[in-house]
C-alpha positions as CSV (number, residue, x, y, z in Angstrom):
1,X,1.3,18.3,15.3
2,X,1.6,17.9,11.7
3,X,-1.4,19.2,9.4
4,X,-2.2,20.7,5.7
5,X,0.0,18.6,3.4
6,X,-2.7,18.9,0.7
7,X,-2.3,18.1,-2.8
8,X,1.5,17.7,-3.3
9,X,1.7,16.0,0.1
10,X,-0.6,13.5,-1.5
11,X,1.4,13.1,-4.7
12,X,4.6,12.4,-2.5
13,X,2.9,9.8,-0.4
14,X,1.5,8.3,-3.4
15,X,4.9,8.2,-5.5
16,X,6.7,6.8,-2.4
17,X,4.2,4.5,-2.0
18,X,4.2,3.6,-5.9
19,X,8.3,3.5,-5.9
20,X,7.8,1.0,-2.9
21,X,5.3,-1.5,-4.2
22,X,7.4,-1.1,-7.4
23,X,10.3,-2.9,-5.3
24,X,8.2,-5.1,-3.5
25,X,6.3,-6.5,-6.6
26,X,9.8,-7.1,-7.6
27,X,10.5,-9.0,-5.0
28,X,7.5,-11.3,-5.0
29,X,8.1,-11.8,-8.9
30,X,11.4,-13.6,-7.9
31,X,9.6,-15.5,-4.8
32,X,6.9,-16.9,-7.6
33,X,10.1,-17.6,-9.7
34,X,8.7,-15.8,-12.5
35,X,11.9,-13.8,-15.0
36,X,12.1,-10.3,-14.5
37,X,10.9,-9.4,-18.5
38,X,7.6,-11.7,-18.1
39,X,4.6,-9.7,-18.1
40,X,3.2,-7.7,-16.0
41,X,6.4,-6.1,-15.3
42,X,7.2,-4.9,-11.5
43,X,6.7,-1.3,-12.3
44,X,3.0,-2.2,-14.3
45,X,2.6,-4.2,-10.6
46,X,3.6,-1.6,-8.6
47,X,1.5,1.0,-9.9
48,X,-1.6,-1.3,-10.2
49,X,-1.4,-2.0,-6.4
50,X,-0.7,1.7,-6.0
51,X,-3.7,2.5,-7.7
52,X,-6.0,-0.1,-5.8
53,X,-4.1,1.3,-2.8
54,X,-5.5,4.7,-3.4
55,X,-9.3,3.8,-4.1
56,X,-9.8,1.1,-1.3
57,X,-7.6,4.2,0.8
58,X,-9.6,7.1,0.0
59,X,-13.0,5.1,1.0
60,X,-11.6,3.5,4.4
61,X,-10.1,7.2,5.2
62,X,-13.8,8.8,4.6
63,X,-15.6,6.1,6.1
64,X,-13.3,6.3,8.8
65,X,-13.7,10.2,9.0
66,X,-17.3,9.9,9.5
67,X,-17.7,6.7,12.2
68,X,-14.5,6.4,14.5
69,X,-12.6,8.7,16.5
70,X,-9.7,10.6,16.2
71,X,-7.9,9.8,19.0
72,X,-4.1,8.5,20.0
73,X,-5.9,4.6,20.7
74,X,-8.3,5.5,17.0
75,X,-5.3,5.4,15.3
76,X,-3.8,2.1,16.4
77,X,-7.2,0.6,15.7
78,X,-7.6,2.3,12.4
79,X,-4.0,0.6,11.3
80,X,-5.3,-2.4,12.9
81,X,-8.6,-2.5,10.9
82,X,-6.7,-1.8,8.2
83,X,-4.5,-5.2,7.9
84,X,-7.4,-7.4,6.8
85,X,-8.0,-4.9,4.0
86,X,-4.2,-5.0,2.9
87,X,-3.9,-8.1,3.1
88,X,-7.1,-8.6,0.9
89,X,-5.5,-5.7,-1.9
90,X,-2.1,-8.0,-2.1
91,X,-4.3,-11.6,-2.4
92,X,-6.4,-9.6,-5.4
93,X,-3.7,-7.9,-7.0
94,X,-1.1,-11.3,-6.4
95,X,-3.8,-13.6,-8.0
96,X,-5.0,-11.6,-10.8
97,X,-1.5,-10.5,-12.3
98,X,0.6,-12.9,-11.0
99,X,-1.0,-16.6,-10.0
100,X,-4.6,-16.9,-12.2
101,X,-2.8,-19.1,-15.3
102,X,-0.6,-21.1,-13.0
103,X,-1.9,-23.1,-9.9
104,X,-0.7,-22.7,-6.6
105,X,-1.3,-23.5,-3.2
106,X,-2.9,-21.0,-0.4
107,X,0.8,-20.6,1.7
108,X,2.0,-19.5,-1.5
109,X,-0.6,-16.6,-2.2
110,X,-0.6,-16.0,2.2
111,X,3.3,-16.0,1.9
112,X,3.2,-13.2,-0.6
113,X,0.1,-11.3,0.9
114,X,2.0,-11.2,4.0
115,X,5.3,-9.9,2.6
116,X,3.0,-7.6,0.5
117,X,1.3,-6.5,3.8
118,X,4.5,-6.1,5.5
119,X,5.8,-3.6,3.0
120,X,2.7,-1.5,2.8
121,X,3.2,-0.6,6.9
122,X,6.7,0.4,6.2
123,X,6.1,2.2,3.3
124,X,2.8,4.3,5.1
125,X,6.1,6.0,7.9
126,X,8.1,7.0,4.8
127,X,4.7,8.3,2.7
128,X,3.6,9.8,5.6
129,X,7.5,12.0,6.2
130,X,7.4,13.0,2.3
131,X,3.7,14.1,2.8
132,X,4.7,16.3,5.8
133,X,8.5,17.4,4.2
134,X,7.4,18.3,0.7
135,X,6.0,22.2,0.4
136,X,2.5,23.1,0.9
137,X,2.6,20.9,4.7
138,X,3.4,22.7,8.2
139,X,3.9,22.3,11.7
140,X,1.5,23.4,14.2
141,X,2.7,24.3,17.8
């Protein structure tokens, strides 16, 4: 079982993360058919979605610590619980950078949310190998 990645775990998952939404931002700048050098760039996106990642992520994980269990069925529900609340970060951050000047129907924004979504369960398996790989994290038998 894996256990103690501590602070430099935490940076890895969090610059995987970040070098992640950084792509994905990218991409849903080309499905909103905006030019790569309009402002906010994909990096600006990716770390602002990082960033709202890491607050909205740090308060789930303690509220989580303290009211639901910590069991192999916890987990699926706590990444199950945790779509909504994705979902919501990608609308927010989508809107406000990317769609509040310009417009545009819901299955845009819930075409994007999703993608965004998407990406942010992919990139949580990679975040969660750097966190374990990097020094300071161990294995326990």
């Amino acid at each position: 079982m894996p256990a103690g990645p501590g602070p430099i775990g935490f940076v890895a998952f969090a610059a995987v993360k970040a070098g992640g939404y950084t792509a994905a931002c990218a991409l849903l700048k080309h499905m909103y058919r905006l030019p790569k050098d309009q402002p906010p760039s994909a990096v600006a996106l990716g770390l602002m979605r990082t960033a709202v990642g890491i607050a909205v992520g740090i308060t789930y994980g303690l509220l989580w610590i303290n009211l639901m269990p910590s069991s192999n069925e916890g987990m699926a529900l706590y990444y199950s619980l945790l779509l909504p609340i994705r979902f919501a970060e990608w609308s927010l951050v989508l809107w406000w950078f990317l769609g509040r000047d310009t417009p545009r129907d819901l299955i845009f924004y819930f075409k994007g949310a999703a993608v965004g979504t998407i990406c942010s369960y992919l990139l949580d398996a990679a975040g969660v190998v750097a966190a374990l790989v990097v020094p300071g994290g161990f294995w326990i038998c």
